[in-house]
C-alpha positions in Angstrom: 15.9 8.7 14.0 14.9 7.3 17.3 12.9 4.8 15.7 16.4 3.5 13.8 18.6 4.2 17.0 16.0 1.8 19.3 15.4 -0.8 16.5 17.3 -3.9 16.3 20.8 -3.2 15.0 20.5 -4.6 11.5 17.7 -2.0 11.1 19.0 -0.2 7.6 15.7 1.9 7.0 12.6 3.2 8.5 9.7 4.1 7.0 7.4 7.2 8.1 3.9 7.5 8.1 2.1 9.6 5.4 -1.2 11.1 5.5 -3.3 13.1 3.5 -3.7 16.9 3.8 -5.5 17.6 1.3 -8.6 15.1 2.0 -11.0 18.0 2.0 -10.5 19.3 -1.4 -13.6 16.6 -3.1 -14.0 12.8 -3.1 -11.0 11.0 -4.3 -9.2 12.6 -1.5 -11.5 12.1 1.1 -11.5 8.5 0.1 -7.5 8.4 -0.4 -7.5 9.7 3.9 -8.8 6.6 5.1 -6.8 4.4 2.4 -3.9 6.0 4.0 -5.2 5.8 7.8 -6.9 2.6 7.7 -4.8 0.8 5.0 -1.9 2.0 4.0 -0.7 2.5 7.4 -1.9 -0.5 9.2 -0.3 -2.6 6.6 3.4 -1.3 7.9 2.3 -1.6 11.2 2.0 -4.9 11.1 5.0 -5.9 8.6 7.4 -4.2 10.9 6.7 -6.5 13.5 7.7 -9.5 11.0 11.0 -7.9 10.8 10.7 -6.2 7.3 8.2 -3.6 6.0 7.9 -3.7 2.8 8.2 -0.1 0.6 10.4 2.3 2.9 8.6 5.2 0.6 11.0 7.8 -0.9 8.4 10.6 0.0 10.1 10.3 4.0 11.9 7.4 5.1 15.5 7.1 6.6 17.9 5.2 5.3 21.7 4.2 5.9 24.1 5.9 4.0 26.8 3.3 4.0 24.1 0.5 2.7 22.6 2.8 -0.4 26.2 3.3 -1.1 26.6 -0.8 -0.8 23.6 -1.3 -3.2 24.3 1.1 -5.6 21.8 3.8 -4.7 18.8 4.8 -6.2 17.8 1.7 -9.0 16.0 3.7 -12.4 13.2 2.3 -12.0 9.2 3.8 -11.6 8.9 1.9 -8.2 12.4 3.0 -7.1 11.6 2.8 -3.6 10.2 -0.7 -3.0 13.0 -2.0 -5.7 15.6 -0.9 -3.0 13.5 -1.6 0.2 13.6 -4.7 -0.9 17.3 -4.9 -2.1 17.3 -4.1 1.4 15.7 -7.0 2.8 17.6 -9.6 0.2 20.6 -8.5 1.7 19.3 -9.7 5.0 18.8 -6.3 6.3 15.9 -5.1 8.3 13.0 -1.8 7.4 11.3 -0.7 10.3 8.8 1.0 11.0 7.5 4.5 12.6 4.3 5.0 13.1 4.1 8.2 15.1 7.0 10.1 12.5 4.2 11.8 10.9 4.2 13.9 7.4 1.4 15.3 5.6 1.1 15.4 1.5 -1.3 16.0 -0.9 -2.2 13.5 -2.9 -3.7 13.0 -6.4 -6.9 15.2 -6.5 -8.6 13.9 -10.0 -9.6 10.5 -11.0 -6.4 11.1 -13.4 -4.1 11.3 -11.6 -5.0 9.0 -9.0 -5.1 5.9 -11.5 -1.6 7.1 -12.8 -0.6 7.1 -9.5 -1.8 3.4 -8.9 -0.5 2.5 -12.2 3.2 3.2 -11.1 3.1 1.9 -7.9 1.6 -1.7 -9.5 4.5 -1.6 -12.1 6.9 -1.0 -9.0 5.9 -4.5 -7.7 6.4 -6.2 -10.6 9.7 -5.0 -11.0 10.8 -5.5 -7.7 9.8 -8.7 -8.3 12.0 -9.4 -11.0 14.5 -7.4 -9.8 14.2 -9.4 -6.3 13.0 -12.8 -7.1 15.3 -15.0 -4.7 13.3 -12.7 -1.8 10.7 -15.4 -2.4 12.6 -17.9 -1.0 15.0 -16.1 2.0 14.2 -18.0 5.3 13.0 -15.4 7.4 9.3 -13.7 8.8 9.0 -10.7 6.7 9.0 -13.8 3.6 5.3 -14.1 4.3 4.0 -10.5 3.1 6.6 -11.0 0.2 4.4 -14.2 -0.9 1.7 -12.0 0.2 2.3 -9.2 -2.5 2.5 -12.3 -4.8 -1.5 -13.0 -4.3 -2.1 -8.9 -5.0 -2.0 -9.2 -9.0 -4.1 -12.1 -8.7 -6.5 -10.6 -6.6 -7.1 -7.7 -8.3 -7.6 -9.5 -11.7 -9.9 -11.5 -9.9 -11.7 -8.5 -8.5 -11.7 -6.9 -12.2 -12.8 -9.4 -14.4 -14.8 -11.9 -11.7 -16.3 -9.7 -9.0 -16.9 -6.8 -10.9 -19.5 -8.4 -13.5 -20.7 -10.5 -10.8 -21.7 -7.5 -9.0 -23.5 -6.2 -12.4 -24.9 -9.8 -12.8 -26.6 -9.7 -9.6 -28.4 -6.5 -9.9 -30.4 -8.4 -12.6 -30.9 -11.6 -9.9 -28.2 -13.6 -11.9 -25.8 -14.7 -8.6 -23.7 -16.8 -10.5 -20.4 -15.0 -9.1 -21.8 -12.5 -6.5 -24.9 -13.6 -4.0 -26.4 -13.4 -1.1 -23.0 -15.1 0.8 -20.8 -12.7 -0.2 -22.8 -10.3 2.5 -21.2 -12.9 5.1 -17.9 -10.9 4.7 -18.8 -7.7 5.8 -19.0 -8.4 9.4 -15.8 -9.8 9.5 -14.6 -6.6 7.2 -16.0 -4.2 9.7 -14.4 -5.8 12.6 -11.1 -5.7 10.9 -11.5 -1.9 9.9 -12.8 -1.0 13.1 -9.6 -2.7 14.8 -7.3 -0.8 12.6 -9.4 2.8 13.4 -8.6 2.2 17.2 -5.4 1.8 16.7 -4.4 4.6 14.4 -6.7 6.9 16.4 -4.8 6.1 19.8 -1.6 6.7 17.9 -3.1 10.3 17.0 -4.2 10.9 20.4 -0.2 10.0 21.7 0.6 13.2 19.1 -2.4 15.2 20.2 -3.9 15.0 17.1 -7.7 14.1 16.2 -9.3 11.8 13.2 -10.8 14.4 11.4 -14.6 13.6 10.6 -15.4 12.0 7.0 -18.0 10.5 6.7 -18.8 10.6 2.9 -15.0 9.8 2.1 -15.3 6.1 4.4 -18.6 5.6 2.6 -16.9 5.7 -0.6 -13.6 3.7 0.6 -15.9 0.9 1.5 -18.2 0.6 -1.1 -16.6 2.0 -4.5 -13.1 2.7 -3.3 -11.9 -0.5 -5.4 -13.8 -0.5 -8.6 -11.2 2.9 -9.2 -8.3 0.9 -7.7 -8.3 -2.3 -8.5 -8.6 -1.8 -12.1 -6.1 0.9 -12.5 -3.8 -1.8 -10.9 -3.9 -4.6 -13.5 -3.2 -2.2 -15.8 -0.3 -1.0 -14.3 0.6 -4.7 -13.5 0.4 -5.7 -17.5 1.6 -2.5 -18.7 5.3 -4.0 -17.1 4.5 -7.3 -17.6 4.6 -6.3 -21.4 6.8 -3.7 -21.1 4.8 -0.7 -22.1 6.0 3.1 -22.0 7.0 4.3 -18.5 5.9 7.4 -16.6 6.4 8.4 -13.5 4.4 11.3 -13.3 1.2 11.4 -11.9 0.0 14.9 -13.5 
């Protein structure tokens, strides 16, 4: 609430922050806490401050009575929550951002129910996509991570089909996709990650709270982390491209 009462005026919804509670229970979760600390939460972070984060998630956000009421409240949809932050957003509305309103779920604890889980929230960008697309062309700063989320099915294919073999191409000395270059990166990726780790920890210290230590789970966010997620995306990505059965459920 103090986030929306301090925001700009046209501020309609604010996002919370959710983190993992659960991250000790094996080592999807423990790899989910950082995706959340690192990733997840950065990402808002920054969107905010272009005037527009991106999925006010139903699991706690605020938003504006008299502006759900406006579009027409909750769309039927598996991504229900980034279809109306961003019916939001086309209506020239702002979604903040509040880093510090913490809450604490649990989140998928098998393989299962983790790539379900990734599957509806890729089908949610498609169809706010194409329940949004003039959002792609609305003068304004928050348009960037909106052409931005345009690159992720592309990306991921990419990662799926291209980086993935390359990987298994190299271990046999075949560097056709994947060499000795692509260790270039990981300096720059460490720096990035290490950026984002200050920050969320100094946020934590503000709340007198601590990073818990996991080790194993940031080992596995940074080296396997994607070949789970990145898959389980473009199929949830084609299975609304081509209109396959929807489930929200994660179980």
């Amino acid at each position: 609430m103090g986030r929306y009462l301090s925001d700009p005026i046209n501020t309609k919804a604010v996002a919370g922050e959710i983190l993992i509670r659960n991250s000790r229970e094996n080592w999807i979760t423990k790899a989910q806490e950082w995706d959340y600390f690192l990733g997840i939460a950065t990402i808002k972070r920054i969107q905010s401050l272009f005037q527009g984060t991106m999925v006010a998630q139903g699991a706690f956000s605020l938003y504006e009575r008299k502006t759900l009421n406006e579009l027409g409240g909750w769309p039927e949809m598996v991504g229900e929550d980034i279809v109306l932050t961003w019916q939001i957003l086309s209506k020239g509305y702002r979604v903040g951002h509040a880093e510090n309103a913490l809450a604490f779920t649990d989140c998928p604890n098998t393989l299962k129910r983790f790539v379900r889980q990734r599957q509806r929230w890729s089908r949610g960008l498609i169809e706010a996509f194409k329940a949004n697309p003039s959002i792609l062309f609305q003068p304004r700063f928050s348009t960037l991570y909106v052409w931005w989320n345009t690159m992720f099915p592309l990306m991921d294919i990419a990662f799926t089909f291209g980086f993935l073999p390359g990987i298994l191409l190299a271990c046999f000395g075949v560097y056709w996709i994947v060499g000795p270059m692509t260790l270039s990166l990981l300096p720059m990726a460490f720096l990035l990650n290490w950026q984002m780790y200050l920050k969320g920890k100094a946020m934590f210290e503000e709340e007198h709270l601590k990073v818990r230590a996991n080790v194993f789970g940031f080992i596995f966010y940074v080296f396997a982390y994607g070949l789970v997620l990145q898959p389980a995306c473009v199929y949830g990505y084609f299975s609304e491209i081509f209109n396959l059965r929807k489930t929200w459920g994660t179980k």
